[in-house]
C-alpha positions in Angstrom: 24.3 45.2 54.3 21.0 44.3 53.4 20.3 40.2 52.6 17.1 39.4 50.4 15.5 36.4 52.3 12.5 33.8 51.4 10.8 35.8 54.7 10.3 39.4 53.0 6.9 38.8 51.9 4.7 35.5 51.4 4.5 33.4 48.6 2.1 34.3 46.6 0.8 37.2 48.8 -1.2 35.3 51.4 -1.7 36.9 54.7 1.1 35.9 57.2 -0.2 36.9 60.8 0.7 36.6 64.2 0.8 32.7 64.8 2.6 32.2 60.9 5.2 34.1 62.9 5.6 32.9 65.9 5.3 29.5 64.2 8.0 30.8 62.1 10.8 31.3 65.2 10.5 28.0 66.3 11.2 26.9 62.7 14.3 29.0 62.1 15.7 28.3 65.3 16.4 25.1 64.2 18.1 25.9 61.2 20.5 28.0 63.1 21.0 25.3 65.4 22.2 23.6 62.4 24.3 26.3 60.7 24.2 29.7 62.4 25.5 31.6 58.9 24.6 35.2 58.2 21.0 34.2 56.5 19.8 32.0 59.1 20.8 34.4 61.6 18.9 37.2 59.6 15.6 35.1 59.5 15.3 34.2 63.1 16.1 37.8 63.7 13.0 39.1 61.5 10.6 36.8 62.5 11.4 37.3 65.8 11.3 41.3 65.2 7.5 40.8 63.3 6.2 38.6 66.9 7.6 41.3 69.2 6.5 44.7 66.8 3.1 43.2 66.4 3.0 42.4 70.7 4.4 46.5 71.1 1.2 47.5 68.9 -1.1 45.0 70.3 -0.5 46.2 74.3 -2.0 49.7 73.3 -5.2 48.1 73.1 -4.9 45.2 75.0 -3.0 45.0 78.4 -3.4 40.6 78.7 0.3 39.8 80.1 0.8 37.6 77.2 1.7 41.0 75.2 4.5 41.4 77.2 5.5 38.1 78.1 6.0 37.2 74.4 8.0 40.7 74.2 10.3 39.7 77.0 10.3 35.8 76.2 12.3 36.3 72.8 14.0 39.4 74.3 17.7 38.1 74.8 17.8 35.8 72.3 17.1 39.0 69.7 19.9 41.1 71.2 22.5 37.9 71.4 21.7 37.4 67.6 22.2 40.8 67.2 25.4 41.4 68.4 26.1 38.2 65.8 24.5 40.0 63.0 26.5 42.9 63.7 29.8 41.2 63.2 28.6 39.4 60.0 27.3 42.2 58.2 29.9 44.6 59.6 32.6 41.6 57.9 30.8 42.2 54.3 30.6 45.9 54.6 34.6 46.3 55.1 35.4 43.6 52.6 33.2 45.7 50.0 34.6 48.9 51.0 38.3 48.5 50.9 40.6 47.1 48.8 42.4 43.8 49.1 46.3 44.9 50.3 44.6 47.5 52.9 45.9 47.3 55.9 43.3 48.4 57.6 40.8 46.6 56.1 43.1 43.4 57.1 43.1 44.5 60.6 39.3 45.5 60.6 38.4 41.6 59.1 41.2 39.8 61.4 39.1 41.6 64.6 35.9 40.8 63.6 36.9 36.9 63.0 38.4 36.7 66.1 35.2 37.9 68.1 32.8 35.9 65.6 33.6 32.8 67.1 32.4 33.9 70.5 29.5 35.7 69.4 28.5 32.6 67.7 28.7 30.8 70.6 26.8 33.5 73.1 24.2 33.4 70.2 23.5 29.4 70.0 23.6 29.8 74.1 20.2 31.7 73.7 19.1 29.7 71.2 19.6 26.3 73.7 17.8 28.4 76.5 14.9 29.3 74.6 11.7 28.5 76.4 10.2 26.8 73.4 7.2 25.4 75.3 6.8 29.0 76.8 6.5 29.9 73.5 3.6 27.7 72.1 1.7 28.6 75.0 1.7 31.9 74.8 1.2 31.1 71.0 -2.3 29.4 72.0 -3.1 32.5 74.2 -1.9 35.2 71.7 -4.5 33.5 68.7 -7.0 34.2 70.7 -6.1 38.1 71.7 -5.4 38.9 67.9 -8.9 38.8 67.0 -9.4 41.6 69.1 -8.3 43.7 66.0 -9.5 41.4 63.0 -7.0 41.9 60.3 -8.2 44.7 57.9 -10.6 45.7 60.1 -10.9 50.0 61.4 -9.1 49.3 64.5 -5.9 47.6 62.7 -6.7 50.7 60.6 -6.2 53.0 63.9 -2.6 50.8 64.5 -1.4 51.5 61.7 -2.0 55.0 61.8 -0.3 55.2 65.0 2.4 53.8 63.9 2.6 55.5 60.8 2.4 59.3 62.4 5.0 58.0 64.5 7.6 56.8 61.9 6.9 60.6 60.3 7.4 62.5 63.1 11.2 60.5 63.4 11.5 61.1 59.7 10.9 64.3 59.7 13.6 64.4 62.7 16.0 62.4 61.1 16.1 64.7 58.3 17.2 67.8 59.8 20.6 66.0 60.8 23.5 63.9 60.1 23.8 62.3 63.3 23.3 58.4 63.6 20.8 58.3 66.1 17.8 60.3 64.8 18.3 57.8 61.6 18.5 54.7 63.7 15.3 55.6 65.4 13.8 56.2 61.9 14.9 52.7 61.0 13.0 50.7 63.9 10.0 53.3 63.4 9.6 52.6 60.0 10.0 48.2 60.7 7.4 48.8 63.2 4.8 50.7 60.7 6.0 47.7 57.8 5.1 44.9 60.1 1.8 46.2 61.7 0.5 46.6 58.2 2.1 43.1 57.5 -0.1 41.7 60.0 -2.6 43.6 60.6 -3.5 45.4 56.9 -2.9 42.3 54.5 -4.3 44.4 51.2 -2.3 47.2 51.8 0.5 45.3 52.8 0.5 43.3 49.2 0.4 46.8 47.8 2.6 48.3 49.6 5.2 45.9 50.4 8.3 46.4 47.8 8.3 49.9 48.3 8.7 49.6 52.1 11.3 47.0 51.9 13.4 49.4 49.8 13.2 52.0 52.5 13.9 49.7 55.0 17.1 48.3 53.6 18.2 51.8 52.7 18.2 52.9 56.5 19.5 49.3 57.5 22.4 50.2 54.8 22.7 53.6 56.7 23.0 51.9 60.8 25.1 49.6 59.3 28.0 52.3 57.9 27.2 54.4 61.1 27.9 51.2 63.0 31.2 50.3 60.8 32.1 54.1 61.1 32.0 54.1 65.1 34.0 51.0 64.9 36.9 52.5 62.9 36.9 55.9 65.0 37.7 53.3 67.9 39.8 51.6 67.0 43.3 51.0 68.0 45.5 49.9 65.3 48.8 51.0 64.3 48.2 52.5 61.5 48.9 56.3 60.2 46.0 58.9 60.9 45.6 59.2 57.3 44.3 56.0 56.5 41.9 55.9 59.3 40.6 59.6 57.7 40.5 58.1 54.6 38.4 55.0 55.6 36.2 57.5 57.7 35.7 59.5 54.4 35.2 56.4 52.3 32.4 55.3 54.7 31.0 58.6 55.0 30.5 58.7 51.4 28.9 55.3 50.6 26.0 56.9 53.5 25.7 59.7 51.9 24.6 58.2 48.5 21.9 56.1 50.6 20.9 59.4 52.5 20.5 61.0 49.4 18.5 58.2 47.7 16.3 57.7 50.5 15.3 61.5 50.2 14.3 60.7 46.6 11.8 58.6 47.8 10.6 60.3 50.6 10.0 63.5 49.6 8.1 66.0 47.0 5.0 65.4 45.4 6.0 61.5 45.0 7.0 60.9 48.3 6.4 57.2 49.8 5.3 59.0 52.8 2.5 60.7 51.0 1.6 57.0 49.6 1.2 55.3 52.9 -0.4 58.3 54.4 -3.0 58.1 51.3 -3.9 54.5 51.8 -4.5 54.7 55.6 -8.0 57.1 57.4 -8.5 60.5 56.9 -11.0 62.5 58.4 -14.4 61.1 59.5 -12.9 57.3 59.3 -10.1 58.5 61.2 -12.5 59.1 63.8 -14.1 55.9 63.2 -11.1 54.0 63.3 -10.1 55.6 66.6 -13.2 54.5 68.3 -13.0 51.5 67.2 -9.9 51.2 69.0 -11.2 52.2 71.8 -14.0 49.4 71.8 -11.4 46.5 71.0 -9.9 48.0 74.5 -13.4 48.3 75.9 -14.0 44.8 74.8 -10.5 43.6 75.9 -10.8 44.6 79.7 -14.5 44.9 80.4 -16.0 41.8 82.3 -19.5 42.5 81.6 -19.7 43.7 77.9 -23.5 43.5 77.2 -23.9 45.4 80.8 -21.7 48.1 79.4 -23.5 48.9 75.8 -26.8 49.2 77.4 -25.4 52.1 79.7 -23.5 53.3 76.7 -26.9 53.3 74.7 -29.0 55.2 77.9 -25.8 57.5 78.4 -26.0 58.8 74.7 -30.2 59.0 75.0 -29.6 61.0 78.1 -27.1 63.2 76.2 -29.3 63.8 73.0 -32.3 64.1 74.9 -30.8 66.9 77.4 -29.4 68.6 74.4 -33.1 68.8 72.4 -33.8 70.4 75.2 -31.1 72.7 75.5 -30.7 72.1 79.0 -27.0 73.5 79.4 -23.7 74.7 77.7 -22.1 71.8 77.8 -24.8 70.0 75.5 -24.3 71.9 72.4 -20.7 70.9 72.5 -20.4 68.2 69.9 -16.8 66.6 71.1 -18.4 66.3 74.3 -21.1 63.7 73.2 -17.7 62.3 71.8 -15.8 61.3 74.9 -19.1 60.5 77.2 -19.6 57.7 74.6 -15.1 56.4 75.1 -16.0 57.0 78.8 -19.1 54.5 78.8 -17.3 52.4 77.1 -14.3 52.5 79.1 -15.9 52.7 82.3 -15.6 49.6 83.7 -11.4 49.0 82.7 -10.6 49.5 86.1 -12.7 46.6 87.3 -10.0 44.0 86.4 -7.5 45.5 88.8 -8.0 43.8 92.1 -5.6 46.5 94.3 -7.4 49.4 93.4 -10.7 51.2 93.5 -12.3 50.8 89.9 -13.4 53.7 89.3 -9.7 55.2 90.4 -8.1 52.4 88.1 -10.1 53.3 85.7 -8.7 56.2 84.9 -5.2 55.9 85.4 -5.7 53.1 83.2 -7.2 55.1 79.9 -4.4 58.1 80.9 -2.1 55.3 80.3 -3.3 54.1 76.8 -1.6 56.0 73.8 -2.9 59.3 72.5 -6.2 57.7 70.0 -5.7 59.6 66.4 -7.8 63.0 66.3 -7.8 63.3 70.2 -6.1 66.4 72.0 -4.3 65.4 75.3 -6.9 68.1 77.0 -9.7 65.9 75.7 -8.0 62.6 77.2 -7.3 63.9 80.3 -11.1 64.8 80.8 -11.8 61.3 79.4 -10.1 59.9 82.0 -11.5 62.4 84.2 -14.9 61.5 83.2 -14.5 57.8 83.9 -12.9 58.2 87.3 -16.0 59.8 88.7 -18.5 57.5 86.7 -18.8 56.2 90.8 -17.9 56.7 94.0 -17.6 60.4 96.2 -18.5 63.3 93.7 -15.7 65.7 92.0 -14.5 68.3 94.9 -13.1 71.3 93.9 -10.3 71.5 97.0 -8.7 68.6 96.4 -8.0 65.8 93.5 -7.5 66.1 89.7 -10.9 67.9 89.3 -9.6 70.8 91.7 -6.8 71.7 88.8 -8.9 71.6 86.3 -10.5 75.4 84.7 -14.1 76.3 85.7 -15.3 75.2 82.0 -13.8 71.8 82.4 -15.0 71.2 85.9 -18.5 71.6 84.2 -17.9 69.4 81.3 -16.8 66.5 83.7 -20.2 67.4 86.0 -21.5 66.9 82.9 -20.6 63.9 81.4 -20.1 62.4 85.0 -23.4 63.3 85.7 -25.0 61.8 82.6 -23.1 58.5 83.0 -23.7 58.5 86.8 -27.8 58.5 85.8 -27.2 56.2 82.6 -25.9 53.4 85.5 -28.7 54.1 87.9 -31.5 53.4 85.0 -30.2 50.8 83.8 -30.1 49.1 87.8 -33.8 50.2 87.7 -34.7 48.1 84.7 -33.8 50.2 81.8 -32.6 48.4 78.9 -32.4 51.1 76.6 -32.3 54.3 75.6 -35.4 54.6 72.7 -38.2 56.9 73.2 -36.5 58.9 76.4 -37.0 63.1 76.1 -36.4 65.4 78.0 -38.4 68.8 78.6 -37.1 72.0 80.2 -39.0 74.5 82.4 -37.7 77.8 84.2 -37.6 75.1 87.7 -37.1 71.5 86.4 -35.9 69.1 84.0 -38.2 66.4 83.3 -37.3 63.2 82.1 -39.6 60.4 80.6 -38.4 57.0 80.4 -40.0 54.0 79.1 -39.6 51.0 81.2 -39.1 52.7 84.7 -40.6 51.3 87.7 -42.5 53.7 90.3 -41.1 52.0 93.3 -39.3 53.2 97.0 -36.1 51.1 95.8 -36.0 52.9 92.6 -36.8 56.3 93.6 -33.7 55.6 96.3 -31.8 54.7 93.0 -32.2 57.4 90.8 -32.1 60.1 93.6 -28.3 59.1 94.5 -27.8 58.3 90.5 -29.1 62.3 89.6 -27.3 64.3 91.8 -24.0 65.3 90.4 -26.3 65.6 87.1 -28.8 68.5 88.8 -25.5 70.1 90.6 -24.6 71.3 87.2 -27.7 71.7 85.7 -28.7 73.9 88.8 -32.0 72.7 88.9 -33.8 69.2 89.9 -34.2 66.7 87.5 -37.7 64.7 87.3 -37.1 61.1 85.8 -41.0 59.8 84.8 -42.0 56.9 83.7 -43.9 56.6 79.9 -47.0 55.0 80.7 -48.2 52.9 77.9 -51.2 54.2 76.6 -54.2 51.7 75.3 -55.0 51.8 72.0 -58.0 53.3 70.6 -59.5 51.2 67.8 -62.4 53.2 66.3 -64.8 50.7 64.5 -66.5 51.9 61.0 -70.2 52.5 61.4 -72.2 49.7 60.0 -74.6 50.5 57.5 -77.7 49.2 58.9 -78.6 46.9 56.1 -82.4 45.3 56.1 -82.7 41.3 56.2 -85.9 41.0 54.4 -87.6 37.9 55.3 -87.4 34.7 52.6 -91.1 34.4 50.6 -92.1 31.2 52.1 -93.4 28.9 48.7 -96.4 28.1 50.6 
């Protein structure tokens, strides 16, 4: 049964983010040190729910330890609270239901106030074990990780799309059944789309936020009769078979009538669903909003950011330049150009894991980020594939990932590989960018001019080892030149030969 509280939205609409929250726990654990009733217990529970949904969406992007810490930090008091909540609710629910000289409903209350007492004491247990200074420090920490994804910014955008398609896909299951647990999942999908956009998506939220409360409470209306009805189906009392039927079809009503105004809501051509999905990328900024994911998880693991955009920027020169010139298949492939770019980005993840190779880490790192909106899992696994052999021994086809891979893909990651293989090597020659670099194809070579390269022993050492897995694809040998800077000619205008004539003298 669902309890309006002072923590459903903020007072006047301001933006309530990460720290209000986890400010917020510390605050209403006191007040249920003081008086664990049904409300207090209610608030500590949803502000503890916002901290941890906020952490689950945070970790796609960012794996900092904090994230999980914070998750697992509030972890037992949550489930200690809940079994609490459960008997409280589950109290107001049967006195509601039935009527005053039932004897079941006597039996049902007289069991739930005989556990409360002990719940309520497992509950303020948790509460006296709480690591409160724990808490402030990952606090501290956790302020600074959150700006990763700026509120209202693409990449909060790309959360909340996430979380969104996820919440659908469990609606959609829910909906083809009766059965408590497709609904239950529904419920925590859905409080995990509400609080991203909470704290992540302010304007929306302020938009969106009465009509996702009312969805919320509907399903939390629904657990809580599929919770009551389990209850009464084990239960042990003494009573005739008909009266336990006719509680079981009393519940089973009262869900029903929410089940049936939640499908108001959520479907046709008014459909909430349809609402959110409006308000959140479509298309192009779809795209958008999934790379910029991907950067707030570039920016979030990579030890050498500026180091990383300048091979990014040569990596995508090399790419254009090499396509102009139509120097292979794989060039006129526009979702190609799409993933070198995530894989110089997300090249050096693997560089903050100490036990492994980085360029191994790297990808079993990206394979282990969620599915980014408008991706296909073929085009991950060749992202990852991609980054793994940005370095290190050259893809063999008789052993490794690469060897599974089709003929077509073994290309694309030669490739891309290749590309961002050379894109590293110019930039350790001096190459700071990738303007005015071309590329022009003959029946033997590929040459490529580069502004800013150095004629020198160590470089052509450099680029030699940096081209190779580049010219096994292309078939042919790749020249890399440098632009020499040509002077300028400054052409002067003829001048008019113009006669002085001598001054009379006044002699």
């Amino acid at each position: 049964m669902s309890t309006v509280t002072p923590l459903s939205a903020g007072a006047h609409g301001e933006h309530r983010d990460l720290s209000f929250w986890m400010d917020q726990v510390l605050k209403e654990l006191d007040s249920v040190r003081s008086s664990p009733d049904m409300e207090a217990v209610h608030d500590l529970r949803v502000a503890i729910r916002r901290c941890r949904s906020v952490a689950a969406a945070m970790e796609e992007i960012d794996p900092d330890p904090a994230w999980p810490e914070m998750r697992k930090a509030a972890r037992k008091l949550f489930r200690a609270l809940g079994a609490l909540r459960d008997a409280q609710v589950m109290n107001e629910w049967v006195k509601k239901l039935g009527p005053e000289n039932d004897l079941v409903r006597a039996q049902l209350l007289a069991s739930f106030d005989s556990k409360e007492p002990e719940l309520r004491d497992a509950a303020l247990r948790s509460v006296a074990r709480f690591d409160e200074k724990l808490w402030k420090r990952l606090e501290r920490a956790l302020r600074k990780r959150i700006r990763l994804v700026p509120a209202g910014s693409l990449a909060a955008e790309c959360l909340a799309l996430e979380r969104f398609e996820s919440a659908k896909e469990l609606h959609a299951k829910a909906l083809r059944t009766e059965r408590p647990k497709p609904w239950h999942a529904l419920r925590i999908g859905l409080k995990r789309f509400r609080y991203t956009v909470e704290s992540l998506l302010p304007e929306h939220y302020a938009i969106w936020t009465d009509n996702l409360k009312r969805v919320q409470d509907l399903l939390g209306e629904i657990h809580d009769l599929d919770v009551l009805l389990e209850v009464v189906k084990k239960s042990d009392f003494v009573e005739t078979e008909d009266s336990l039927n006719l509680w079981v079809e009393i519940i089973g009503r009262e869900r029903q009538k929410f089940i049936r105004t939640y499908r108001q809501l959520t479907l046709g051509k008014t459909s909430l669903w349809s609402l959110w999905r409006a308000g959140l990328p479509t298309n192009g900024r779809a795209e958008a909003a999934a790379e910029a994911r991907l950067r707030a998880t570039a920016r979030a693991v990579d030890p050498d950011p500026s180091r990383t955009s300048q091979i990014s920027r040569i990596a995508v020169a090399v790419y254009e330049a090499l396509k102009r010139a139509d120097a292979a298949p794989a060039f006129r492939e526009p979702r190609l150009k799409h993933i070198l770019l995530a894989a110089a980005r997300l090249h050096a993840a693997g560089k903050t894991n100490a036990h492994k190779a980085p360029h191994k880490a790297a990808r079993k790192f990206i394979l282990g980020l969620p599915l980014a909106p408008g991706w296909t899992n073929e085009e991950w696994e060749l992202l990852g594939t991609v980054a793994r052999y940005h370095r290190g021994a050259e893809p063999s086809k008789k052993k490794g990932a690469f060897s599974k891979l089709s003929v077509e893909k073994q290309n694309h990651v030669r490739a891309l590989a290749g590309v961002l293989r050379l894109a590293i090597a110019l930039r350790k020659c001096g190459v700071e960018s990738g303007a005015g670099l071309r590329a022009e194809k003959s029946a033997e070579t590929i040459v490529v001019r580069v502004r800013g390269l150095v004629d020198d022993v160590e470089t052509a050492a450099r680029l030699a080892a940096g081209k190779h897995l580049i010219e096994e694809y292309l078939g042919i040998p790749v020249i890399l030149k440098a632009v020499v800077k040509q002077a300028k000619v400054v052409e002067l205008a003829a001048r008019q030969n113009v006669e002085i004539q001598p001054v009379a003298s006044s002699d």
